[in-house]
C-alpha beads as a LAMMPS data file, in Angstrom:
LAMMPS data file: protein, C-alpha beads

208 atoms
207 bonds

1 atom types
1 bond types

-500.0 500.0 xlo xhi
-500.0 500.0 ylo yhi
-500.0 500.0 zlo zhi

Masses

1 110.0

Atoms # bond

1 1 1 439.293 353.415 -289.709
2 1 1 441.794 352.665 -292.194
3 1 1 441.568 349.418 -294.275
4 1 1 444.431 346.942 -294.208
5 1 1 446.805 347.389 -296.784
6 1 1 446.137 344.890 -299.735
7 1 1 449.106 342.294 -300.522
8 1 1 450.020 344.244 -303.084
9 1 1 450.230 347.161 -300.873
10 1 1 451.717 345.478 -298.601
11 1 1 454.667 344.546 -300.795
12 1 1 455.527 347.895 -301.504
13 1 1 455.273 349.008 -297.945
14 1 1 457.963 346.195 -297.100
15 1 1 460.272 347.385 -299.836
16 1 1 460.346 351.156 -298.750
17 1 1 464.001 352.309 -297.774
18 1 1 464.123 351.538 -293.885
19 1 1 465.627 354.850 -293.252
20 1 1 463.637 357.098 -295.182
21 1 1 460.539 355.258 -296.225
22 1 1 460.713 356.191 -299.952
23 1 1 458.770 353.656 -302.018
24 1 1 460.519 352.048 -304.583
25 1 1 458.558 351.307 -307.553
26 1 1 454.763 350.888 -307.482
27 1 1 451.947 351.778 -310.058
28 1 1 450.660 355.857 -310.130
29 1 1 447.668 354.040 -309.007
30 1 1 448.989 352.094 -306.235
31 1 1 450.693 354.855 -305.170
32 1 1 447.527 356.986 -305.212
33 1 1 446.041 354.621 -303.209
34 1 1 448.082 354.390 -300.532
35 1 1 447.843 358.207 -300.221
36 1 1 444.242 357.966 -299.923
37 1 1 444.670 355.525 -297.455
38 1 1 447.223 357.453 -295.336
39 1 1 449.822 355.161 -295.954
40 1 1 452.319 357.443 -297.673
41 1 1 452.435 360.951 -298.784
42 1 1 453.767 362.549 -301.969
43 1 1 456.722 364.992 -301.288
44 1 1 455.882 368.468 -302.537
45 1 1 459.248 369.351 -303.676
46 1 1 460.550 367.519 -307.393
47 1 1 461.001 364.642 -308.469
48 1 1 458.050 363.562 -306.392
49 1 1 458.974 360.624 -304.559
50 1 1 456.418 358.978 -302.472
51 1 1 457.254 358.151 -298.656
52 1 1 455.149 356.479 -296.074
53 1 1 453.641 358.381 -293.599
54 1 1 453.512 357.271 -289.517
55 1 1 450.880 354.941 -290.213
56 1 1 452.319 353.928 -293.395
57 1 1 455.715 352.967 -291.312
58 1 1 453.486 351.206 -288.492
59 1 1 451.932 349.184 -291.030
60 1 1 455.416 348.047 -292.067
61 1 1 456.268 346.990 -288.800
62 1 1 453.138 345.050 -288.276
63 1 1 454.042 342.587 -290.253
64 1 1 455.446 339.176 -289.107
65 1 1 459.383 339.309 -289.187
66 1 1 459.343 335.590 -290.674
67 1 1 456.904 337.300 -293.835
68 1 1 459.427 340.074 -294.592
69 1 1 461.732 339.405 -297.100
70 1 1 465.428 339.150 -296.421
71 1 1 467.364 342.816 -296.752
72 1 1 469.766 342.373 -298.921
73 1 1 473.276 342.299 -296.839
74 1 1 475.517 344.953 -299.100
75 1 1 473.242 346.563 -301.703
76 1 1 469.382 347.285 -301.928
77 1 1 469.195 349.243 -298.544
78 1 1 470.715 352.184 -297.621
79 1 1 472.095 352.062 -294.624
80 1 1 474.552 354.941 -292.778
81 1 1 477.925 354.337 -292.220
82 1 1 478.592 353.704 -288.450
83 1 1 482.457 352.726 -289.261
84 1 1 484.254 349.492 -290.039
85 1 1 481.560 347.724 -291.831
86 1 1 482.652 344.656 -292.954
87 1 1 481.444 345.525 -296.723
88 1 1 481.210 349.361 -296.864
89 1 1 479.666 350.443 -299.683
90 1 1 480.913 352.454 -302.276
91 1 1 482.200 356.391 -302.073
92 1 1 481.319 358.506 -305.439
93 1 1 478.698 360.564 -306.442
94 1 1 475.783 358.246 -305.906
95 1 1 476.714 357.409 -302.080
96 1 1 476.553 361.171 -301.804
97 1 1 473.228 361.107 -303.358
98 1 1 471.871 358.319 -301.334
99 1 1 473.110 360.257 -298.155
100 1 1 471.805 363.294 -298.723
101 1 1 468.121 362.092 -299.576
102 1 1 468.056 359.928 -296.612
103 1 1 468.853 363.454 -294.710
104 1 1 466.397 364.911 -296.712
105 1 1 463.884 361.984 -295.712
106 1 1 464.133 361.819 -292.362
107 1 1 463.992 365.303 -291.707
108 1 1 460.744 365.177 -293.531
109 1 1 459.743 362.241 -291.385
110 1 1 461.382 364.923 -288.181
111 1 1 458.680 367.006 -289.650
112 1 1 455.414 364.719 -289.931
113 1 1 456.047 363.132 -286.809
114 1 1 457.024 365.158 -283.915
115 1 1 454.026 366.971 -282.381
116 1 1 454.980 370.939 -283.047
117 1 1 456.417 369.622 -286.465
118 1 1 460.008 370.718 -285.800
119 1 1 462.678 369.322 -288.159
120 1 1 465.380 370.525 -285.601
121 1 1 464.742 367.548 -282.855
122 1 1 465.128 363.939 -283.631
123 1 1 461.845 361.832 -283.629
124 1 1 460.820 358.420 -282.585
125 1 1 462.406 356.505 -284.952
126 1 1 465.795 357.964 -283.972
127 1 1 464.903 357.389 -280.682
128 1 1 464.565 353.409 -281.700
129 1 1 467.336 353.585 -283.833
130 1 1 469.881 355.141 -282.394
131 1 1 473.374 354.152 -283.882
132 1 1 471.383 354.212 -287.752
133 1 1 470.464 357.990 -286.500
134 1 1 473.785 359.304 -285.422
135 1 1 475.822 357.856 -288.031
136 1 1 473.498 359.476 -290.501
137 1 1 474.007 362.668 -289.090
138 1 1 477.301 362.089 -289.212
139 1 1 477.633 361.100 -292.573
140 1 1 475.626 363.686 -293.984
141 1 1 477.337 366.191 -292.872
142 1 1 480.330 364.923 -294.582
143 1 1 482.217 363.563 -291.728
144 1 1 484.465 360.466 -292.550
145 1 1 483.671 356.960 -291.054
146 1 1 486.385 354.626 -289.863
147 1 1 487.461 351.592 -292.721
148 1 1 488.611 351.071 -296.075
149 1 1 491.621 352.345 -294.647
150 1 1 490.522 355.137 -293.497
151 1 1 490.325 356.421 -290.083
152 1 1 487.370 358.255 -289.249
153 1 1 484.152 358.354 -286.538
154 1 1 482.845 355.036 -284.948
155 1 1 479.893 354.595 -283.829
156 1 1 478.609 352.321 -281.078
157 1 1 475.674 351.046 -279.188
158 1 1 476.054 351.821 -275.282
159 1 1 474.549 349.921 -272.568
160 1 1 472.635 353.722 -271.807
161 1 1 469.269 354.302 -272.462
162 1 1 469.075 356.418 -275.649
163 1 1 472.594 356.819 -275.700
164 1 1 475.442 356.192 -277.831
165 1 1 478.966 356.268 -277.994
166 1 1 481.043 358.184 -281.014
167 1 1 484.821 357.632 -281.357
168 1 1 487.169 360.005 -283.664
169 1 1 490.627 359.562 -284.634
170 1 1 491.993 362.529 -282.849
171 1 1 490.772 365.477 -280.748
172 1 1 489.704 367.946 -283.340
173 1 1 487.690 365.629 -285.313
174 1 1 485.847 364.529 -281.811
175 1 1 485.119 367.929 -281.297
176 1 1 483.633 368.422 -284.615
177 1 1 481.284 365.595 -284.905
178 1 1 480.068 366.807 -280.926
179 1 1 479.605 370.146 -283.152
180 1 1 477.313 368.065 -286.022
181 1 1 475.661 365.808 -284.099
182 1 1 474.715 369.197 -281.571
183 1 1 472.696 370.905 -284.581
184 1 1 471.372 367.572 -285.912
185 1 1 469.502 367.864 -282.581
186 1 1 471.425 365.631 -280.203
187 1 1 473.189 366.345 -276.817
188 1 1 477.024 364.886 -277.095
189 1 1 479.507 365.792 -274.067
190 1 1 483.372 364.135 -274.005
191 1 1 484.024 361.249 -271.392
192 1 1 486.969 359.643 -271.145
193 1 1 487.333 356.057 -270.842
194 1 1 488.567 354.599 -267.065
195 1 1 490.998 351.974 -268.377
196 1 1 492.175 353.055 -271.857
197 1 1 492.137 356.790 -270.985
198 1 1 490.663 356.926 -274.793
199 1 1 488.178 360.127 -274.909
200 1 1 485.258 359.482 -276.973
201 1 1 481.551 361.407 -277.016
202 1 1 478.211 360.103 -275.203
203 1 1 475.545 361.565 -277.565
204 1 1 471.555 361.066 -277.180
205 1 1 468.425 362.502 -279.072
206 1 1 467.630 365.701 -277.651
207 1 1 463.832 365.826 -276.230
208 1 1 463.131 369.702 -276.187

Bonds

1 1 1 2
2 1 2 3
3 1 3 4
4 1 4 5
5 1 5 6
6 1 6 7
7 1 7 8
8 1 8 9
9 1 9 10
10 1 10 11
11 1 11 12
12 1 12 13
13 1 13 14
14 1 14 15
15 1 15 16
16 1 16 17
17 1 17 18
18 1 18 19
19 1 19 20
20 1 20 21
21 1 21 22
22 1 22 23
23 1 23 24
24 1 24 25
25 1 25 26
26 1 26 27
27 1 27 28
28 1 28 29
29 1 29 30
30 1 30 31
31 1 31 32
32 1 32 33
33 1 33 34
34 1 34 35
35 1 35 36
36 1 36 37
37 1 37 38
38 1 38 39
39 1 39 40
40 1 40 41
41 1 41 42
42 1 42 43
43 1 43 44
44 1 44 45
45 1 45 46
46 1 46 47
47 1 47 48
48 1 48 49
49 1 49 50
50 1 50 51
51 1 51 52
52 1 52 53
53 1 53 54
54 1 54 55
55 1 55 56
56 1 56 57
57 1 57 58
58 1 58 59
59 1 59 60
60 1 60 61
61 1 61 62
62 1 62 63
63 1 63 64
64 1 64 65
65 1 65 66
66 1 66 67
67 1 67 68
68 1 68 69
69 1 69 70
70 1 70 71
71 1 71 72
72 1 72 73
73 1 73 74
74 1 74 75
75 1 75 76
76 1 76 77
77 1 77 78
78 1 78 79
79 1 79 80
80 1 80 81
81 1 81 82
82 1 82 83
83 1 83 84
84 1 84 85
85 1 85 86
86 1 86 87
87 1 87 88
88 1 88 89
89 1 89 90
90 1 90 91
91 1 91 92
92 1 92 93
93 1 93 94
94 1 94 95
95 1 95 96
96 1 96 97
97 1 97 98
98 1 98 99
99 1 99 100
100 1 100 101
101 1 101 102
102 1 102 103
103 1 103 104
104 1 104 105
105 1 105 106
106 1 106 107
107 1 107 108
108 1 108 109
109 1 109 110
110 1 110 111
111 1 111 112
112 1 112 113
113 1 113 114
114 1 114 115
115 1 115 116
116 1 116 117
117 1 117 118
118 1 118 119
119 1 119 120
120 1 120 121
121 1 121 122
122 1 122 123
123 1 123 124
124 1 124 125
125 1 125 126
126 1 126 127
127 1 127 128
128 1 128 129
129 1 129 130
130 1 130 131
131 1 131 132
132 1 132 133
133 1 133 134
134 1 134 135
135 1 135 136
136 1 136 137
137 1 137 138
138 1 138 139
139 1 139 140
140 1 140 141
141 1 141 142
142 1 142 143
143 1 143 144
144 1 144 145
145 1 145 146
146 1 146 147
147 1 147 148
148 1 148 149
149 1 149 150
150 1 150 151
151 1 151 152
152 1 152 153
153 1 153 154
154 1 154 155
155 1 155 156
156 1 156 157
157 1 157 158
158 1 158 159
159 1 159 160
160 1 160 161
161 1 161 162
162 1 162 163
163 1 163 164
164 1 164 165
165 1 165 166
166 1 166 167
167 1 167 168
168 1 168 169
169 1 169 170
170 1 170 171
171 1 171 172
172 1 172 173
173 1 173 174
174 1 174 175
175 1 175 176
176 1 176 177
177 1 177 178
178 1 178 179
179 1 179 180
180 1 180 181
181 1 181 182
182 1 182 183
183 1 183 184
184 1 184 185
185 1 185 186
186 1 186 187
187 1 187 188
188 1 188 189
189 1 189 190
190 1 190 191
191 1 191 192
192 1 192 193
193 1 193 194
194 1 194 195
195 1 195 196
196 1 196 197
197 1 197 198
198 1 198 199
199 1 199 200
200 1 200 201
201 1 201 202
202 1 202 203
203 1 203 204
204 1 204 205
205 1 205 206
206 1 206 207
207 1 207 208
């Protein structure tokens, strides 16, 4: 049986990106340890980075909301864009970095954690995190989200079951985030909206 993490372990748990589960910071020896432990894995490819494995993320979540510290609200954790955030961050180089090693990350995590290892099928924490998931996808692929003055995708919790809903600007850009969010692994058809006549997509992780 693994041993519970020590505090010290525990703090870098807490502080891994949300998304990805890259550890931030951390000793060569801490970090060793918690590789020993099965807590976190380091990635084969350069520079190296450590992430947390399945058991490393479940260890995360074990701990008591009211012990976490406070995410920072604007910088500190990536988060996707899902559109009109109040404080979006930054576009530049380093956003595009950011986005494309969360991608990176959690198709590594894809990897580790679905049964037959596939990286083309979205995994459980997509499943639990559904608007974070999409909106990744979307924004990895370069797709443009809504704010800032822009107008781009939107993405939106639904009252479905492992469902969400994506809104576009205009027809062709609709159809080409359907097209994305179809090879990131998901299952997105058009519905219109009864009252507003507004099309927009219903997209959910696919399961085989």
């Amino acid at each position: 049986m693994t041993r519970e993490p020590t505090a010290a372990q525990r703090r870098l748990i807490e502080a891994a990106d949300p998304v990805t589960g890259r550890l931030r910071g951390g000793t060569a020896a801490q970090l060793a340890a918690l590789v020993k432990q099965g807590l976190a894995f380091r990635h084969p490819r350069p520079p190296h980075d450590h992430f947390l494995t399945p058991a490393g993320h479940r260890a995360g979540e074990a701990v008591p909301a009211a012990a976490k510290p406070p995410a920072p609200s604007s910088t500190g954790v990536f988060a996707a864009r899902a559109g009109d955030e109040e404080e979006p961050p930054p576009a530049g180089p380093a956003r595009l970095r950011e986005v494309r090693g969360a991608w990176e990350g959690l198709l590594e995590l894809r990897r580790m954690t679905n049964p037959d290892g596939s990286v083309d099928r979205p995994c459980g924490w997509e499943r639990t995190h559904l608007v974070r998931a999409a909106a990744l996808a979307l924004e990895a692929a370069g797709h443009r989200p809504a704010g800032g003055g822009d107008d781009g995708y939107r993405v939106r919790a639904t009252p479905q079951p492992e469902a969400v809903a994506v809104h576009a600007p205009d027809p062709e850009t609709l159809a080409a985030c359907a097209a994305t969010l179809e090879r990131a692994g998901w299952q997105a058809g058009e519905y219109t909206e009864p009252r507003t006549r507004v099309r927009y997509l219903l997209a959910s992780p696919r399961r085989v």
